[in-house]
N, C-alpha and C positions, 0 to 999 in steps of 0.2 A: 416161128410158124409162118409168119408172113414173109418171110422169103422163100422159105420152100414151096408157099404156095403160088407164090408167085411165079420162079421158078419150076418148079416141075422137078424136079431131078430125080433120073432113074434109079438112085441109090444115094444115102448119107455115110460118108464114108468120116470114122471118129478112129483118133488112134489114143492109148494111153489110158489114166486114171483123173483126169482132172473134173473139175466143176464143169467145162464147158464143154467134155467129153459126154458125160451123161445126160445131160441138155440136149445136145445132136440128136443122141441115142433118142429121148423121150419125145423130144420132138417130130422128129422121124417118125416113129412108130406110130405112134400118136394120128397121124395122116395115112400111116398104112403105107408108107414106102419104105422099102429094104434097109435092114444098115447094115454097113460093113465095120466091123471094130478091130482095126491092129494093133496089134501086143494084147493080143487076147490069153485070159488062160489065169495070169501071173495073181498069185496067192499070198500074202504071208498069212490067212487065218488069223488077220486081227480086226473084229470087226468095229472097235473103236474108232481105228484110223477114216476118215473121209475117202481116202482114197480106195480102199477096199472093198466099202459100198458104193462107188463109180463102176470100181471094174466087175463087178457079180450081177450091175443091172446092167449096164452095158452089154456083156456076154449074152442076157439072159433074154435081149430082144435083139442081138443080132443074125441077120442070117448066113453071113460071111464071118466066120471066126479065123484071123491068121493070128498065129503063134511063132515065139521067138524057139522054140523050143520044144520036145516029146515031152516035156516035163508039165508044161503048160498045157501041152493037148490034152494029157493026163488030166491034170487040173478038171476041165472041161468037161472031161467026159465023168468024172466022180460026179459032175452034177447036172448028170443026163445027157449033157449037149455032145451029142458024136456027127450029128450032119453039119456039114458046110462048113470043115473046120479043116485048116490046111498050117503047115511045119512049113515055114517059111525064113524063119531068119530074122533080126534087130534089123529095121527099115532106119535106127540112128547108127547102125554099125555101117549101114550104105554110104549114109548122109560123110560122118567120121571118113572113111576111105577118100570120099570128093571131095571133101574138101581139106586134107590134109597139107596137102602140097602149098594151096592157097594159103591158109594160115600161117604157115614157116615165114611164105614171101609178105603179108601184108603187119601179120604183127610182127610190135616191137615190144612187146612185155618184159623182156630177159633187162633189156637195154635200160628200160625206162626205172623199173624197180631194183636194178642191178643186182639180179639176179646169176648164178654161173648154173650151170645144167646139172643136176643131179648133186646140189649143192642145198636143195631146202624141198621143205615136207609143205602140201597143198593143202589145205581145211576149207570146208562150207561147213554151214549149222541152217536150214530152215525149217525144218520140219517143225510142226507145233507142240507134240509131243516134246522137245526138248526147248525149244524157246520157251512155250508156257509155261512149264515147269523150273521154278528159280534154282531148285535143291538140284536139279541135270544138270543147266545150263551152267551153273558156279563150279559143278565136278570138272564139266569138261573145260570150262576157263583155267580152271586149279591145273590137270591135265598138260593144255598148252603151255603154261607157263614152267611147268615142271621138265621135259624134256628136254631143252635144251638148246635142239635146232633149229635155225631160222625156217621159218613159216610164214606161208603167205595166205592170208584168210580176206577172202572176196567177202565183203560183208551183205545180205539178203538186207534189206530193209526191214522187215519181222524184226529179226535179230538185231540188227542193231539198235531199235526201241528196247528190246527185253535186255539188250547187255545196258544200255544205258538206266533202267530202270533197278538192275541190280550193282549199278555203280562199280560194273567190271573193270579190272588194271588187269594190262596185259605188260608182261615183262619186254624188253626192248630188243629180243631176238623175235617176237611174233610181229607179224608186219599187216596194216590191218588196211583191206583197201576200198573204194568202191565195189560197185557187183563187175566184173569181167566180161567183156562182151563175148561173142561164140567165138571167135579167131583167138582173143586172149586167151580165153579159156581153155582151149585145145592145145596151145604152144604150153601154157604154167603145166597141164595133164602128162605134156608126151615129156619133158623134159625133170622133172618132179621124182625125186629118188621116194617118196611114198606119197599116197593120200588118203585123208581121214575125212568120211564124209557122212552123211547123214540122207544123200540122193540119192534116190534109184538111177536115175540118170549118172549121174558122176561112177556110182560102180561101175556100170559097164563099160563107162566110157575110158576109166582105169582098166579096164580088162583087156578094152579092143588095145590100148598102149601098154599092156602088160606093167603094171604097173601093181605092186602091192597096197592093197586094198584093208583101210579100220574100217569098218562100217560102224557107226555111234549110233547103234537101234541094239534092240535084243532081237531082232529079224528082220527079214530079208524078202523080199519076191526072187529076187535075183540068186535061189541058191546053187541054181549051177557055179556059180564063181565059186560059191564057199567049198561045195563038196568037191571042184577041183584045184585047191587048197591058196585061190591067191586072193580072198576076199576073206576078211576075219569080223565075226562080229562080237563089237568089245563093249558094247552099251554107253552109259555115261560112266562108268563106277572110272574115278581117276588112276586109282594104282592100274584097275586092269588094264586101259589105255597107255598109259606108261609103260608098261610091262613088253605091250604088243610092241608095242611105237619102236622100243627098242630090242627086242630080238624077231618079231614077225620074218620069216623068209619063205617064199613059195617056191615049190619044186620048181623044176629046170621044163618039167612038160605044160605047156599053155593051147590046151587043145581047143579047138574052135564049138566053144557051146554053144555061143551066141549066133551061128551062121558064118555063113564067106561072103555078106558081101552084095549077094546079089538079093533082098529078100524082095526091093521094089520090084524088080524085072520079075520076076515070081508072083508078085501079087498083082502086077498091071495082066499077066498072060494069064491067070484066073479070072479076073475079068471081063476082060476080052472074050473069053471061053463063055462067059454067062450068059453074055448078050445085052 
């Protein structure tokens, strides 16, 4: 609050479901200045999750609502909010497009971990729902080790207190590493014959690389990907990740749910338009 008020600013613009997203939001409002919230909308109807009560108060005192998706607008509008809500597009499918090219030329991930392209399956685990939970976290360890193919698991720090704490052995095809910076990350994603993840982020970012997607939750915000069949949700249960891990294949059509691309240019000309 004391920089906004110090500041002044015409508008608090918060994108996403984090702690420091609905903070903005409250803050904002709180002073009686506008917010704008991107990636507004996204649902799974689990109100356990943290993040789910970010993005419904968020929404709920925004006055600019942009959405990745008609699916999301939808969302919004089931709970009343139909003004100042705009279909705009993944502002990280923008980000992803920019800096693709960059990431090819500055990392060396392939080289370093000796890696071959489309030669090993990609994993993250953060979410708390499966770390804090011993009886998940040990399926989906059992899981990894069961399948076979070399794997490369960016380890969250969450996770690796709770795999240490459950005295996890990973067989010597899973390869266990640091967290990934964004240019790593993007090269192990575009290059990665599947990834199993537990991120809303990391699904899409599997989608924008067309990339077959386990999602390790029993849901989703992101069900565009699932209902256009390259996002599977397989939970912790190990057989059923096994199972997926090894015949999962997504149709030949990868139509653009997420947007084309342009969602910032979209959301700076709404803007612009407000005043």
């Amino acid at each position: 609050e004391e920089v906004l008020l110090k500041e002044k600013p015409d508008a608090v613009i918060v994108r996403g479901d984090t702690n420091s997203t609905v903070a903005g939001a409250l803050a904002a409002s709180k002073l009686g200045i506008p917010v704008v919230h991107i990636e507004a909308g996204e649902r799974s109807f689990v109100r356990t999750m943290p993040e789910e009560i970010n993005r419904i108060i968020a929404d709920h005192l925004a006055s600019l609502c942009f959405c990745v998706s008609s699916k999301s607008a939808a969302n919004l509008a089931r709970e009343g909010i139909v003004e100042g809500v705009h279909i705009t597009g993944d502002v990280m499918l923008d980000a992803s497009l920019h800096h693709r090219a960059l990431a090819r030329e500055k990392s060396n991930v392939l080289e370093r971990l000796r890696l071959e392209p489309g030669r090993y399956a990609l994993v993250t685990v953060h979410r708390a729902h499966n770390t804090d939970d011993p009886q998940r976290l040990r399926s989906i360890v059992e899981a990894l080790n069961a399948v076979g193919e070399r794997i490369v698991f960016p380890v969250h720090p969450r996770t690796r207190k709770a795999l240490q704490a459950i005295d996890a052995r990973f067989a010597p095809h899973v390869l266990l590493t640091e967290p990934a910076s964004y240019y790593d990350m993007m090269v192990l994603e575009e290059n990665a014959r599947l990834i199993a993840t537990d991120s809303g982020g990391v699904q899409r970012e599997a989608y924008y690389f067309a990339k077959p997607c386990l999602t390790l939750r029993e849901e989703t915000e992101w069900t565009e990907t699932v209902e256009v069949g390259w996002n599977l949700l397989v939970g912790a249960d190990c057989h059923k990740i096994v199972a997926a891990w090894r015949t999962f294949q997504p149709p030949a059509e990868h139509p653009p749910v997420l947007g084309d691309g342009t969602a910032a240019e979209q959301i700076a000309e709404i803007l612009g338009k407000q005043g």
